[in-house]
KEZABA-163657 format. One line per field, with one value per residue (C-alpha): residue in three letters; x negated, y, z. Coordinates in steps of 0.25 Angstrom, whole numbers, always signed. Each point is the difference from the previous one (the first is absolute). Example, Ala and Ser with C-alpha at 12.3 -4.5 7.8 and 13.67 -1.06 7.14 Angstrom:
! KEZABA-163657
code	c(ALA|SER)
X	c(-49|-6)
Y	c(-18|+14)
Z	c(+31|-2)
***
This chain:
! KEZABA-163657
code	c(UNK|UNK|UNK|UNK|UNK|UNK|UNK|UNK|UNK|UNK|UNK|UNK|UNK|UNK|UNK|UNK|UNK|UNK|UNK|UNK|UNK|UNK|UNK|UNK|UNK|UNK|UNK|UNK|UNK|UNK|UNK|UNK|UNK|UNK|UNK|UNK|UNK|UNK|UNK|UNK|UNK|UNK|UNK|UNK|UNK|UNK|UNK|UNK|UNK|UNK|UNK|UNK|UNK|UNK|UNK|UNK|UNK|UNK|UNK|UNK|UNK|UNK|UNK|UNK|UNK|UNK|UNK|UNK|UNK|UNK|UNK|UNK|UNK|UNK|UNK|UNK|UNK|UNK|UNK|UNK|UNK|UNK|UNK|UNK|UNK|UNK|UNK|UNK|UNK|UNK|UNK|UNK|UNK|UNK|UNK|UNK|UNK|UNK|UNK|UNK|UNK|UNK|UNK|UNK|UNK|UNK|UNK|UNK|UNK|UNK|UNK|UNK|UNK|UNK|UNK|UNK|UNK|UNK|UNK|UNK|UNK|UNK|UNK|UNK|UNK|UNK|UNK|UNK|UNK|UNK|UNK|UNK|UNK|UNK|UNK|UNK|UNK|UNK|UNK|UNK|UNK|UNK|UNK|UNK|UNK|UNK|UNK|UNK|UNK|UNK|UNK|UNK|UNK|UNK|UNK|UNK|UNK|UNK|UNK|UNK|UNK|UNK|UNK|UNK|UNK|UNK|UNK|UNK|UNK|UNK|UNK|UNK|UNK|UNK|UNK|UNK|UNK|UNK|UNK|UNK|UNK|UNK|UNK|UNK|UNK|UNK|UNK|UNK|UNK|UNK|UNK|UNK|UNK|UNK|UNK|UNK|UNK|UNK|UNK|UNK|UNK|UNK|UNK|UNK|UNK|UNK|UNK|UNK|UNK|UNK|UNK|UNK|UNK|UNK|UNK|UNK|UNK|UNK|UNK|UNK|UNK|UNK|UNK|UNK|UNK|UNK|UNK|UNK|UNK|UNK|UNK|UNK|UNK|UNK|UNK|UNK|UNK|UNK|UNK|UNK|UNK|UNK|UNK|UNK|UNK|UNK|UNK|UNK|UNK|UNK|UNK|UNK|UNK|UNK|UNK|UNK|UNK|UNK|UNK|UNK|UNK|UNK|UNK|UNK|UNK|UNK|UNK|UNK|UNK|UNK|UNK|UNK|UNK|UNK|UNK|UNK|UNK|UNK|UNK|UNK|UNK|UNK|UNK|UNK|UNK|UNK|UNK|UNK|UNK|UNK|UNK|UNK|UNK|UNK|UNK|UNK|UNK|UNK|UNK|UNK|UNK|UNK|UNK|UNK|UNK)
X	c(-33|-1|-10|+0|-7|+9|+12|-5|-5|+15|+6|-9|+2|+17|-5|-6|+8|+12|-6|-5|+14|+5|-9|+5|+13|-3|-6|+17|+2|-14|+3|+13|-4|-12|+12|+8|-11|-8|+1|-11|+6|+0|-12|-9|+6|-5|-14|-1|+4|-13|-9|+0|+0|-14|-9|+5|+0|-14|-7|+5|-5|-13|-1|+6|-3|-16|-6|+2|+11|-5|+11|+4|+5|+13|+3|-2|+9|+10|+0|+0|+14|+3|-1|+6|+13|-1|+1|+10|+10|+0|+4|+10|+7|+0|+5|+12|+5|+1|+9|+9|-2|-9|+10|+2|-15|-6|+11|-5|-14|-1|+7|-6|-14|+2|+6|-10|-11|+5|+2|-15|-6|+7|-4|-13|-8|+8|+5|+13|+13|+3|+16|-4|-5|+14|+7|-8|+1|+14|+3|-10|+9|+12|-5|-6|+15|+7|-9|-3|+9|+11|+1|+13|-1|-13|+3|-9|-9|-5|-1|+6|-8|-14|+2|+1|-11|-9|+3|-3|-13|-4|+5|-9|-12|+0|+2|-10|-11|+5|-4|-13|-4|+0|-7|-12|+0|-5|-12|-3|+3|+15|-7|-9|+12|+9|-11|-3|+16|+3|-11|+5|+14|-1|-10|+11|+11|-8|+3|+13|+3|-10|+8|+11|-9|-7|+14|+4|+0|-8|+4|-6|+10|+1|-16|+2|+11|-10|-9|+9|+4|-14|-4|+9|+10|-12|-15|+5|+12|-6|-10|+7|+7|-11|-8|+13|+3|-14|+7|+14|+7|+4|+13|+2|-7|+9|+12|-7|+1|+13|+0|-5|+14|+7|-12|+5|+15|-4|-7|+10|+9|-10|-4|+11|+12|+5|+8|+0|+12|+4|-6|-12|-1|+3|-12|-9|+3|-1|-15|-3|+3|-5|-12|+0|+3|-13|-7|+4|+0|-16|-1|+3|-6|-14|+2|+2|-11)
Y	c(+87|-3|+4|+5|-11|-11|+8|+1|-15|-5|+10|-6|-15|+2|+5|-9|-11|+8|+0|-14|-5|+9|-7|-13|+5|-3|-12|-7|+9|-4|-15|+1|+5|-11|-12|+8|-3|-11|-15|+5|-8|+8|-6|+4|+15|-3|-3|+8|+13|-6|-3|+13|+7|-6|+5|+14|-1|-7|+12|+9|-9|-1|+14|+4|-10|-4|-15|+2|-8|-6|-4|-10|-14|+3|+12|-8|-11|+11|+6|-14|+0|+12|-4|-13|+6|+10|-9|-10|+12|+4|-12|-4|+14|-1|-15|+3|+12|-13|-7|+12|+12|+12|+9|-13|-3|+14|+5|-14|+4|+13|+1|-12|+5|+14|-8|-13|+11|+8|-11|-7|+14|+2|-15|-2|+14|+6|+10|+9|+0|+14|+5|+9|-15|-5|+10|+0|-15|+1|+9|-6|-12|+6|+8|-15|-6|+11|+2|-13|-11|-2|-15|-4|+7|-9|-14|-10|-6|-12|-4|+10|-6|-1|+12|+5|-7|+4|+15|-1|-7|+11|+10|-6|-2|+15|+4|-10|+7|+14|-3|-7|+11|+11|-8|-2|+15|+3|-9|+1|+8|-2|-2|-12|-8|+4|-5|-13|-2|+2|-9|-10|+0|+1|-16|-3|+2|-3|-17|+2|+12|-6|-10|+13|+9|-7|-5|+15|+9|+14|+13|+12|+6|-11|+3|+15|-3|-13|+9|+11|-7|-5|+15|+7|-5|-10|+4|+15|-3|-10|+8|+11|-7|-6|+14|+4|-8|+4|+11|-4|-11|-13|+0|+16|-4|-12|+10|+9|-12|+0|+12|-11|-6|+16|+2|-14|+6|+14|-7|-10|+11|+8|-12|-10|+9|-6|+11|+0|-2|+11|-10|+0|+14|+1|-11|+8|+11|-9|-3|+13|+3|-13|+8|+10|-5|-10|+13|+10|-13|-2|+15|-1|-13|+6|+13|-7|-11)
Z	c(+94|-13|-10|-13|-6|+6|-4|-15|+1|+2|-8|-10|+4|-2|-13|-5|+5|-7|-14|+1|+3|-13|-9|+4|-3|-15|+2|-4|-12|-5|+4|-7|-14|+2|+2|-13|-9|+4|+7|+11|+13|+15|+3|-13|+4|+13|-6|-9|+9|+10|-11|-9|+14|+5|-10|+1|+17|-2|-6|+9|+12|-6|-2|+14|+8|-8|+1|+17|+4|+11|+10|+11|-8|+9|-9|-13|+5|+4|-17|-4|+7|-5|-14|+1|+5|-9|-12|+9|+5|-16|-5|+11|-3|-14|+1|+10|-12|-8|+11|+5|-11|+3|+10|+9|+1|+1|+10|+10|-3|+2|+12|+8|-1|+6|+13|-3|+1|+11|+9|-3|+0|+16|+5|-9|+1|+13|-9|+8|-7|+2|-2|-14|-6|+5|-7|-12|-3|+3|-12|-9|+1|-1|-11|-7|+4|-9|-12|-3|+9|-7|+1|-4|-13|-4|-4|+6|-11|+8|+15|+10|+13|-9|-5|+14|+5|-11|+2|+15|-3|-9|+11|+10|-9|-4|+15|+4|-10|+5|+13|-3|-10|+10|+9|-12|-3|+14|-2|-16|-11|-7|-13|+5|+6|-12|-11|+8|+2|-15|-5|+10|-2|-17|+4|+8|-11|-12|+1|+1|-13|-9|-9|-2|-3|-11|-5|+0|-13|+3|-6|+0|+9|+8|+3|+3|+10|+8|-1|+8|+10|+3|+1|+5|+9|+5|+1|+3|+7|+10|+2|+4|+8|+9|+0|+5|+11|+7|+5|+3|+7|-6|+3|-5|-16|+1|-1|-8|-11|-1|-10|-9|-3|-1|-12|-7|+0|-6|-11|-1|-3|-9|-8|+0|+2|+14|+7|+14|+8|+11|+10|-7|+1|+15|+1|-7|+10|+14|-8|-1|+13|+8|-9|+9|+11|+0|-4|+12|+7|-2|+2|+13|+4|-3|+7|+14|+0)
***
């Protein structure tokens, strides 16, 4: 049977995962009033929301974790991993919204990695595909397809097949991280491989942002909002969603991200007026209820092992 802590633990991990995937939602409201009053390119955003993240996931390691971070090289290698596909899934997500607009991009995107994830987590860590993940994944994407897939209502901005492409490499850096970071969180602490990721991945950006960002004129408000996204839907987000994931499956946090894109359409609406259609709505409801789903799912999973 299973036991009260276990219980609490994965009720605690879906949690967390939830609340991680919300505050990613605003990370495209931010983005968008950042591109409205600046020159900042998809790649200076992607530093920056790295690089203003470390510092504030680097005190919390030191003070966490202390000056003991003695693991096996493998471990390091597999953050430095991590951080390099952080920093390349951004910029390939935020590239393919300047190919096929933001709908086209985030609807390929968000829906391959659940299914990228779920098929890694099955072959790479033996992980059962049980019936309630099935039906869960299966409303998430038809939840996605209605609230944000309406394709032949966005004009392509650029190439159709790089924009493609780009999307799918950012789905499958995201879900190649997911499974990776859950791996880590068994052996280390989700502060240590999220600090040494950041830092990695802002190195690995830097290079390419650094003639835009010194060409760029800073305003205060431009400050506060960098300084945001680096926060809060970054150091905070990411490490809740790798202290989540020490208690759920892969496959389960990969859906439980998809409330990140039904937060972006309620701000959307709040912010910039964009009324959703009917098919929105019924989207956000197959969400909710893939949310559900995942959770009674998990529920029982734990009972029976």
């Amino acid at each position: 049977m299973l036991s009260h802590s276990s219980s609490q633990g994965s009720t605690a991990g879906i949690f967390a995962v939830a609340m991680s995937a919300i505050l990613w939602g605003t990370v495209g409201v931010a983005t968008q009033t950042i591109y409205r009053q600046s020159e900042l390119s998809a790649v200076s955003v992607g530093f920056y929301r790295l690089a203003c993240g470390f510092p504030f996931v680097a005190l919390l390691c030191w003070k966490i974790v202390g000056m003991d971070c003695r693991l096996p090289v493998r471990h390091y290698l597999q953050m430095g991993l991590v951080g390099f596909l952080l920093a390349l899934y951004q910029v390939f997500f935020f590239a393919a919204i300047s190919q096929i607009g933001v709908a086209v991009a985030t609807l390929i995107t968000l829906c391959t990695a659940p299914v990228l994830v779920a098929v890694i987590s099955v072959v790479v860590l033996r992980e059962r595909l049980t019936g309630a993940t099935l039906l869960s994944l299966s409303a998430a994407v038809i939840g996605i397809v209605l609230l944000v897939g309406r394709p032949g209502n966005v004009p392509i901005q650029g190439s159709l097949p790089l924009g493609v492409a780009l999307s799918l490499g950012s789905a499958t850096g995201y879900a190649i991280v997911t499974i990776i970071g859950r791996h880590l969180a068994r052996s280390c602490h989700a502060i240590l491989s999220t600090t040494v990721a950041f830092g990695i991945g802002a190195l690995l950006l830097l290079p390419f942002a650094a003639a835009n960002l010194a060409a760029v004129t800073y305003t205060a408000r431009i400050w506060e909002v960098i300084c945001y996204i680096g926060l809060v839907p970054t150091a905070v987000a990411y490490l809740l969603f790798f202290t989540g994931m020490r208690s759920i499956r892969a496959a389960s946090a990969s859906i439980l991200t998809l409330l990140e894109p039904l937060t972006a359409t309620i701000l959307s609406w709040f912010m910039f007026g964009e009324r959703l259609a009917p098919t929105g709505m019924l989207g956000g409801l197959f969400l909710l209820a893939a949310m559900a789903i995942l959770y009674y799912g998990e529920k029982h999973l734990l009972q029976n092992r």
